[in-house]
C-alpha positions as CSV (number, residue, x, y, z in Angstrom):
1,X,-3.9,0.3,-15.6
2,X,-7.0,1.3,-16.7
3,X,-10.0,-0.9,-17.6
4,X,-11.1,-0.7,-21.3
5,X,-15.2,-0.3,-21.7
6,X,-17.8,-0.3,-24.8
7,X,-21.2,0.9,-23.5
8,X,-24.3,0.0,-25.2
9,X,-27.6,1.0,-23.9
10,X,-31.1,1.2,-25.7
11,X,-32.5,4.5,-26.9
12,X,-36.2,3.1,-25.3
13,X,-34.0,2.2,-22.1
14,X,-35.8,4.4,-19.4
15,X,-32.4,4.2,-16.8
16,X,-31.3,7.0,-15.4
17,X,-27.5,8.2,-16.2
18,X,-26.7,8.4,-12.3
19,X,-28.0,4.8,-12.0
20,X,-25.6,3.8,-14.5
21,X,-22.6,6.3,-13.8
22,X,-23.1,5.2,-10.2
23,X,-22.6,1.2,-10.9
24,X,-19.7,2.1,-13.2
25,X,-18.2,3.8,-10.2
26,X,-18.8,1.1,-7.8
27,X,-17.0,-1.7,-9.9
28,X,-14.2,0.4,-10.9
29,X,-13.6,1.5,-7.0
30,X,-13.9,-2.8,-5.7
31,X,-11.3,-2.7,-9.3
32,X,-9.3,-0.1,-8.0
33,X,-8.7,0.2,-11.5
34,X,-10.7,3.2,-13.3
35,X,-13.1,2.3,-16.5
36,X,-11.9,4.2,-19.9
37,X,-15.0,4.0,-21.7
38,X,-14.0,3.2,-25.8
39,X,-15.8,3.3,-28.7
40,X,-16.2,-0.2,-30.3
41,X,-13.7,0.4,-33.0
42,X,-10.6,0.8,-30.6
43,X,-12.4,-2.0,-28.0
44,X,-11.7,-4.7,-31.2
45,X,-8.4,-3.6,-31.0
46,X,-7.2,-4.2,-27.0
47,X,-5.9,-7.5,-25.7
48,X,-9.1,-6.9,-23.1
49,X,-11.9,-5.1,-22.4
50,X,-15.7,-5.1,-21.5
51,X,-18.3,-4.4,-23.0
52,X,-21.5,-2.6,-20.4
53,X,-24.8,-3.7,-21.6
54,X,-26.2,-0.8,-19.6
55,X,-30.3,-2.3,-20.4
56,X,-32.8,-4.2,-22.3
57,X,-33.0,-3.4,-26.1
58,X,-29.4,-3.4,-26.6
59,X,-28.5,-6.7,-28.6
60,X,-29.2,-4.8,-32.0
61,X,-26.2,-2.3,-31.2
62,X,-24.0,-4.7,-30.1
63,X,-24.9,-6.8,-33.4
64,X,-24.2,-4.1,-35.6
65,X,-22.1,-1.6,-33.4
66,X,-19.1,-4.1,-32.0
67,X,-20.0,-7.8,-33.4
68,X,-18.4,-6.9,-37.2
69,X,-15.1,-6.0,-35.5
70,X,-14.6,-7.9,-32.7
71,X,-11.4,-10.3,-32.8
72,X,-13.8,-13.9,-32.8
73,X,-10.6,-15.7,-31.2
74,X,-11.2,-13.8,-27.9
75,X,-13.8,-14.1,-25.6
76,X,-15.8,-11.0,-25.3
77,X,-16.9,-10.2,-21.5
78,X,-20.3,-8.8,-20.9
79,X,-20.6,-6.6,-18.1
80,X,-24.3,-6.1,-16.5
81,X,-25.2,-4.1,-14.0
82,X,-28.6,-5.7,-12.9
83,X,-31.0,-3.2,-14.0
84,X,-33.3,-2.5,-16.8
85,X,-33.3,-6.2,-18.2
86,X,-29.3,-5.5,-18.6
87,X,-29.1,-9.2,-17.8
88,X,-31.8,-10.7,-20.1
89,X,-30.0,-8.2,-22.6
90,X,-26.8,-10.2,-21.9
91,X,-27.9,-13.4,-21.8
92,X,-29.4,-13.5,-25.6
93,X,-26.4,-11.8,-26.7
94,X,-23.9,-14.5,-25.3
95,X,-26.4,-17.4,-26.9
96,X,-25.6,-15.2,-30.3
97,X,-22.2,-15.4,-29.8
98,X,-22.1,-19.1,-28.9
99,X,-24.0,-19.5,-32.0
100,X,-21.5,-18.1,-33.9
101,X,-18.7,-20.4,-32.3
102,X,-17.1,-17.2,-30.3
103,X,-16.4,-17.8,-26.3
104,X,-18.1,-14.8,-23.7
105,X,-19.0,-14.6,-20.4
106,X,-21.4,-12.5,-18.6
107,X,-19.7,-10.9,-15.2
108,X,-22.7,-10.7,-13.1
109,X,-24.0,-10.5,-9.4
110,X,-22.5,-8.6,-6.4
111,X,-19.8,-5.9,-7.3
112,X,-17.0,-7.7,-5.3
113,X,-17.8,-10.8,-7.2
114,X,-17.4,-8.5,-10.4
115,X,-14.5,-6.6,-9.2
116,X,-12.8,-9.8,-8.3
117,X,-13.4,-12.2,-11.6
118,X,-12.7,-8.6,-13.6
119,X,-8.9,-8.4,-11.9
120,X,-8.6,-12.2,-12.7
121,X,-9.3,-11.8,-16.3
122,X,-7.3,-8.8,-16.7
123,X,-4.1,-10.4,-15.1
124,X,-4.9,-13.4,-17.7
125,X,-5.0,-11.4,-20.5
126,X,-2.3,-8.9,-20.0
127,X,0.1,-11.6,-19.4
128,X,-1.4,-13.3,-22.6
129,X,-0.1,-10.0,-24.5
130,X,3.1,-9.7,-22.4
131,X,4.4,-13.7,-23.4
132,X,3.5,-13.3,-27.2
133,X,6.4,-14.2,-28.8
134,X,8.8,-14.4,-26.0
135,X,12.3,-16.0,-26.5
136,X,12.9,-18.8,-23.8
137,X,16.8,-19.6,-24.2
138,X,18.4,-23.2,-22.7
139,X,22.2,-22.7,-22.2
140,X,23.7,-26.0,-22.3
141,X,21.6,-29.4,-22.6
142,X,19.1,-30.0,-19.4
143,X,21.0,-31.6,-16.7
144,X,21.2,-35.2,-16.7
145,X,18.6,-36.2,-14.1
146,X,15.7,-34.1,-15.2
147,X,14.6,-37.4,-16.6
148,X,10.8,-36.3,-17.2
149,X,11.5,-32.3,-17.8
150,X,11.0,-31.9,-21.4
151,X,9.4,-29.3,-23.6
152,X,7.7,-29.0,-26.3
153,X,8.7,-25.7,-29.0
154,X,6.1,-26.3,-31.6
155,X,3.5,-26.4,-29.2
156,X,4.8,-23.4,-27.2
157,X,5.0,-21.4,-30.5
158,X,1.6,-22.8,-31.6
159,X,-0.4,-21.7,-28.1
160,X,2.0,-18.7,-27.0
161,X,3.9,-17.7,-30.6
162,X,7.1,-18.7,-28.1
163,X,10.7,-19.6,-29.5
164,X,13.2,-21.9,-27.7
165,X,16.2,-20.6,-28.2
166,X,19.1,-23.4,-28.0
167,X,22.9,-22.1,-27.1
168,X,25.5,-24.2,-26.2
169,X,27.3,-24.2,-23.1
170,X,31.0,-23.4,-24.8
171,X,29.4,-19.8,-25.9
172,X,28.6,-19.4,-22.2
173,X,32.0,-20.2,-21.4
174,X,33.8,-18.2,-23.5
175,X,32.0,-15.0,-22.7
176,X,33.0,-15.9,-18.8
177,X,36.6,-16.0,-19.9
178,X,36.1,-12.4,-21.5
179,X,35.0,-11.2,-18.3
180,X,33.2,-8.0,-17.3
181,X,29.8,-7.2,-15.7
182,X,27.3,-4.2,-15.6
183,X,27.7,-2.2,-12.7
184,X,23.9,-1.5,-11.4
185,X,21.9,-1.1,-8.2
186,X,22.1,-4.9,-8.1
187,X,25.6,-5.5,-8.4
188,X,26.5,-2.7,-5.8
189,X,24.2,-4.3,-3.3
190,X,25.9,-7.3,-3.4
191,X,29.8,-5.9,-3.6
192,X,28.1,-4.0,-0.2
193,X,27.8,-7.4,2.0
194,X,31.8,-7.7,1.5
195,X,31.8,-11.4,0.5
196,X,34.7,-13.1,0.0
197,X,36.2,-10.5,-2.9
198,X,37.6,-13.3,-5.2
199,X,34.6,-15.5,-4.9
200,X,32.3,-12.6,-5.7
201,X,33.9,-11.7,-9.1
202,X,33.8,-15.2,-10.2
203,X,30.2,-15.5,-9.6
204,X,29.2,-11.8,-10.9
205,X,31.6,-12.4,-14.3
206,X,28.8,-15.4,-15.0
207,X,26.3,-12.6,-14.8
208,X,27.9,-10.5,-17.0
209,X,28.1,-13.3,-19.5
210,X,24.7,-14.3,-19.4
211,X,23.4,-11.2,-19.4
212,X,25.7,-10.4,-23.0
213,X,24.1,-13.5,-24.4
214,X,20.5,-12.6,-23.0
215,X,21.0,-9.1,-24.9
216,X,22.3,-10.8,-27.8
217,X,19.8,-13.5,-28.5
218,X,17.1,-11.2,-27.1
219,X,15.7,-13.8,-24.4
220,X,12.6,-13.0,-22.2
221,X,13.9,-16.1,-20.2
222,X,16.8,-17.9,-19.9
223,X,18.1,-21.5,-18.3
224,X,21.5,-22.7,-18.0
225,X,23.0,-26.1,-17.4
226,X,24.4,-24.3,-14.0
227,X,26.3,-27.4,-12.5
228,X,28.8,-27.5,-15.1
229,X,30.4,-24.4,-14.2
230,X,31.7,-26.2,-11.2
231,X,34.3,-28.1,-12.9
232,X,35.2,-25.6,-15.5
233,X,35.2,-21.8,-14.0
234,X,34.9,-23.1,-10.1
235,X,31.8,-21.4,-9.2
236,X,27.8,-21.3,-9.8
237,X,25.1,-19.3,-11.8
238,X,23.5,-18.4,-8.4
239,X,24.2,-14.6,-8.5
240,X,23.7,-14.1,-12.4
241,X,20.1,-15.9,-12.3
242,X,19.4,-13.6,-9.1
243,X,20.6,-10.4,-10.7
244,X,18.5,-11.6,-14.2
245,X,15.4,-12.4,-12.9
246,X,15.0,-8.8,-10.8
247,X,15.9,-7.1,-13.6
248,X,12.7,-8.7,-15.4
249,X,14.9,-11.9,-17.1
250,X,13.4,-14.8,-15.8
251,X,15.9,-17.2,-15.3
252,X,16.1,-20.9,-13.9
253,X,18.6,-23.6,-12.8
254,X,19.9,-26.6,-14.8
255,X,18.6,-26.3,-17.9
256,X,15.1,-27.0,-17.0
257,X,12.7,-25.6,-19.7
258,X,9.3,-26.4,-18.2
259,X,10.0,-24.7,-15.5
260,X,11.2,-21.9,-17.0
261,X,8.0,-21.8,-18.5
262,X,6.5,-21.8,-15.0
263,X,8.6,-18.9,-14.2
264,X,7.3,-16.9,-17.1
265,X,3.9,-17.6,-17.0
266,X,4.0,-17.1,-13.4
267,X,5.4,-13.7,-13.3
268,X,3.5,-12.7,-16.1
269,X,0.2,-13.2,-14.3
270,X,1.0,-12.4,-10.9
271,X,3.7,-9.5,-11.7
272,X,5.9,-10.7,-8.9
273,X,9.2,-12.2,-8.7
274,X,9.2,-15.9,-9.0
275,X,11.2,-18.7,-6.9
276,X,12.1,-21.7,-8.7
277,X,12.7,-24.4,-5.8
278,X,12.6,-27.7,-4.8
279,X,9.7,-29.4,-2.9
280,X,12.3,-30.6,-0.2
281,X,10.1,-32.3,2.4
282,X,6.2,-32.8,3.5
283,X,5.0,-33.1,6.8
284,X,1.3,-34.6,5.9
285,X,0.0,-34.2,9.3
286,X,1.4,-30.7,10.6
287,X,-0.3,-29.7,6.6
288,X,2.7,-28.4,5.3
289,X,5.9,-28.3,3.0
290,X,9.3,-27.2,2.8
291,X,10.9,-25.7,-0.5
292,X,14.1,-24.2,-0.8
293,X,16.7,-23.5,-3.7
294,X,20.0,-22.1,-3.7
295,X,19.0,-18.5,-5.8
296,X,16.1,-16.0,-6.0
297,X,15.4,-13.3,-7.8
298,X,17.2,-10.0,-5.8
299,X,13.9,-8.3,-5.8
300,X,12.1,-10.5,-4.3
301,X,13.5,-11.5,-0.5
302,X,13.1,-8.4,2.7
303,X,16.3,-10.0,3.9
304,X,19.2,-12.2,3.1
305,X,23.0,-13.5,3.3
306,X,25.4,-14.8,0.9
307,X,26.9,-18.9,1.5
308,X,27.8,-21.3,-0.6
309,X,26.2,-23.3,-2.9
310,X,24.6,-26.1,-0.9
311,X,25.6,-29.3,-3.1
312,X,29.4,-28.1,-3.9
313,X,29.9,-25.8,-1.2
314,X,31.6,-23.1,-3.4
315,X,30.8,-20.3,-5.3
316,X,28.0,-18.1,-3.8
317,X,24.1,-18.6,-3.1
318,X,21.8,-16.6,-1.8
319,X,19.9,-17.5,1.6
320,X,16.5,-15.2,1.3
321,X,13.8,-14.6,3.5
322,X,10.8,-14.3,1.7
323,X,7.4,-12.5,2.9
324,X,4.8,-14.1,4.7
325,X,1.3,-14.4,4.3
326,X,-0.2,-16.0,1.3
327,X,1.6,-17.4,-1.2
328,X,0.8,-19.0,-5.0
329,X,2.4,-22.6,-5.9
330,X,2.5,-23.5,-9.8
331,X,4.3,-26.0,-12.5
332,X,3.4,-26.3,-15.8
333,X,4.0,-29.2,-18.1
334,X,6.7,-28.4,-21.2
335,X,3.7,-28.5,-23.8
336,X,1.4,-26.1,-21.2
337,X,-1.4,-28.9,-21.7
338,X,-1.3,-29.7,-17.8
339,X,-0.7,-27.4,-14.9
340,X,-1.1,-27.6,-11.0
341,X,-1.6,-24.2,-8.9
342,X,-2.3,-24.2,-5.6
343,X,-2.5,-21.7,-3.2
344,X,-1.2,-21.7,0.5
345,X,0.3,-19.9,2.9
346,X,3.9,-19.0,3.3
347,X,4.6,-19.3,7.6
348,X,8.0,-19.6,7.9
349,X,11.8,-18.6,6.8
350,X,14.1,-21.8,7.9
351,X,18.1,-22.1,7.7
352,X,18.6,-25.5,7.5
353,X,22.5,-27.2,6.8
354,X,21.1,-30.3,5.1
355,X,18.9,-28.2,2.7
356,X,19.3,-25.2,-0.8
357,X,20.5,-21.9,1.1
358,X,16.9,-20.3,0.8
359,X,14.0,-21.8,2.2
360,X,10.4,-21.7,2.9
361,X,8.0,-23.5,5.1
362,X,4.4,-23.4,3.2
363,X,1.3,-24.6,4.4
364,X,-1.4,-26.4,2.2
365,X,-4.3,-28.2,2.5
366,X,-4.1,-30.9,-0.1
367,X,-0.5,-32.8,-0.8
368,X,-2.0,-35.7,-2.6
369,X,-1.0,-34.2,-6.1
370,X,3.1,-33.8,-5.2
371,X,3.1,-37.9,-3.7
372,X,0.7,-39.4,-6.7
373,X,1.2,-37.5,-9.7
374,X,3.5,-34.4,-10.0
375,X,5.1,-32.5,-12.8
376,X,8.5,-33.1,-12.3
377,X,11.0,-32.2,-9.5
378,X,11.1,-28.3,-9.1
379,X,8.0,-26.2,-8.9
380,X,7.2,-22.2,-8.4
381,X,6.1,-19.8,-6.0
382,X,5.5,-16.2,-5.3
383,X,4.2,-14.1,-2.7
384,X,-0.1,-13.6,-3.0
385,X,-2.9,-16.2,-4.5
386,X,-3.0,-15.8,-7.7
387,X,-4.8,-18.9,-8.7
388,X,-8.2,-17.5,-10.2
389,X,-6.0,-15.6,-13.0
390,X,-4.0,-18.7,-13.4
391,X,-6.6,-20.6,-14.1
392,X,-7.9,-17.8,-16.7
393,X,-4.6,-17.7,-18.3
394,X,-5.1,-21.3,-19.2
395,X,-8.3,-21.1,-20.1
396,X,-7.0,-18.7,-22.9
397,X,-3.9,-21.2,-23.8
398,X,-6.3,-23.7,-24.6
């Protein structure tokens, strides 16, 4: 992905094109993203891009070049390079801009500083452009103890131009009773681990159905009211929501929309699969949590087995074993007007009997939020800190 740029230097500015060329090189390396330099025109056009105040003198081009086009609903990032009163430049453009009641910023100091706030901004924004207008569908009502999980449509289509997509559990079950599944790299890994056969076909048929109504309603996410497919087709959503979600569905448990929404904006920031889960137990004094959940997305553990479901003990769950290393923790409220993320560290894989089939051991250094004031029950993670584009991405919400 490359980096859009608009350049705007003086025609008194006495810096050398190597000076410049060679900053542009530096940032774009720490980016490890190259710079497409744009002319202003196409710049006003992009869901993000810079614009290089390369020196002093420059605010007249930018106030006649790029000002008339840009989209005043964005914040426009000014990129300085430190030289030839680039800064100072900068600065009296930003106070212009504030004046006119438009956000900026200028992205100034060391070039890993840059490098790093430029990835955070571009993660923000691209998945800005990637949740426009996506369709968040809720199979079945929410289950009956999400007491406090409720969302709020209009003002998920008024900050994200989302749509909550209602369908009732009986279309869900009559596309189960059709039968039938895609057969896909997915599938075939999971006929490969020779689970009980009967079991298997069950659980994969409820894939097949969701994905029909997924293609049908055109949902970027789905939840499903997953517990009452024990008692009618004798098996769970765990495989179907697995499959889903690594195929680039997110997909969550129990008819829980704001955290479906956590999924989404999760994955749309970090690009990385996301675990919905449970914060099962906190150990304040060893600094640490355990999570777990009964699915995952298929993409996203280096290792796992099929069980049971861990509440009904039928059906089939995954057990996954998730990288290590650093990890991101989020939850968002149903109206996105509150949001906790965290980052910590992923340290260990557990397989306990008295807990969901997959689960995590993550290590924090602040649990005051989860005892005093959380946002419901389940929460997110995936595998690298993300947390300076989450933060962005609200910062664009709103």
């Amino acid at each position: 992905m490359s980096i859009p740029i608009y350049e705007i230097r003086s025609s008194l500015s006495q810096v050398k094109r190597e000076i410049i060329d060679q900053f542009l090189k530096n940032v774009s390396t720490a980016v490890d993203e190259p710079l497409e330099h744009v002319d202003p025109d196409e710049l006003a056009t992009l869901p993000f891009g810079l614009v290089f105040v390369a020196s002093g003198g420059s605010e007249g081009k930018f106030l006649s070049e790029y000002f008339p086009l840009m989209d005043r609903s964005r914040p426009c990032y000014i990129l300085t390079s430190g030289d030839s009163n680039s800064l100072a430049a900068s600065m009296e453009i930003l106070s212009r801009l504030h004046a006119e009641g438009c956000k900026g910023e200028i992205l100034h100091g060391s070039i890993t500083k840059i490098a790093a706030r430029i990835k955070a901004l571009a993660q923000a924004n691209a998945a800005m452009s990637k949740l426009k207008g996506i369709r968040l569908g809720c199979v079945g009502e929410p289950s009956d103890w999400l007491i406090a999980s409720v969302c709020n449509p209009d003002s998920l289509a008024a900050k994200l131009g989302a749509e909550v997509v209602n369908i009732p559990m009986s279309e869900l079950l009559s596309e189960i009773a059709v039968g039938g599944y895609p057969q896909n790299p997915w599938t075939e890994q999971l006929l490969s681990m020779n689970y009980n056969a009967a079991e298997m076909d069950k659980s994969l048929n409820v894939y097949g159905a969701l994905r029909r109504l997924v293609d049908r309603y055109e949902l970027g996410a789905v939840s499903v009211r997953c517990f009452d497919l024990l008692d009618t087709v004798y098996t769970t959503g765990c495989l179907g929501l697995a499959i889903l979600n690594a195929e680039g569905v997110y997909a969550g448990c129990e008819g829980d929309m704001p955290s479906l929404l956590s999924m989404a904006v999760l994955g749309a920031v970090s690009d990385q699969p996301v675990f919905m889960c449970n914060p099962s137990r906190i150990d304040t004094d060893a600094g640490n949590m355990i999570l777990a959940h009964c699915t995952l997305p298929l993409n996203m553990p280096y290792e796992m087995s099929l069980t049971t479901h861990f509440e009904s003990g039928i059906g089939v769950a995954i057990a996954g074993s998730i990288p290590e290393g650093p990890c991101t923790i989020f939850k968002t409220s149903g109206d996105l007007s509150r949001y906790y993320v965290k980052a910590g560290k992923l340290v260990e894989n557990l397989r306990e009997d008295t807990l969901c089939r997959s689960q995590i051991r993550v290590e924090l250094d602040d649990f005051s939020y989860f005892l005093t004031d959380p946002i419901n029950n389940h929460h997110t993670v995936c595998v690298g800190d993300c947390t300076s584009a989450m933060e962005e991405f609200f910062h664009l919400v709103g």
